[in-house]
C-alpha positions, 0 to 999 in steps of 0.5 A: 463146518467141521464137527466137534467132539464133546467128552463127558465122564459119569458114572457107567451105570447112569450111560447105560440107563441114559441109553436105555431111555434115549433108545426107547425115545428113539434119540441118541445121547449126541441129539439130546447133547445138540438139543442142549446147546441150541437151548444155551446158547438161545436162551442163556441158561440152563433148561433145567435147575442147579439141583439137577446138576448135582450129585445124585440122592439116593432116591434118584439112584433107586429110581434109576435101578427100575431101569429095565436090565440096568443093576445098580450096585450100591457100594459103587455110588457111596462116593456119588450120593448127595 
């Protein structure tokens, strides 16, 4: 079967702290992606609540900032905070 391509957007602060902690996991954005679907698609729902799925709050993005070598700027989630 041929593979497929998945396009999401984020913001860019949130891929390079995502790929911090998915390298330290020793797994990759793709595998994590794979492993969400196989979940959907047995268990049809999601592996997580709705309130996750929604913007961030800002505690959320202080607690991303303690992300080792990730510097968030703040103005740049004004429109992103919940």
């Amino acid at each position: 079967m041929a593979d497929a391509m998945i396009t999401a957007r984020m913001i860019a602060s949130k891929k390079a702290a995502g790929n911090q902690v998915f390298e330290k996991l020793g797994s990759t954005p793709s595998q994590a992606i794979n492993q969400l679907y196989d979940y959907v698609i047995a268990e049809k729902k999601l592996p997580f609540s709705e309130e996750h799925s929604q913007k961030p709050t800002v505690q959320e993005l202080r607690d991303a900032q303690s992300v080792e070598g990730v510097q968030l700027r703040h103005v740049a989630f004004l429109p992103y905070v919940r």
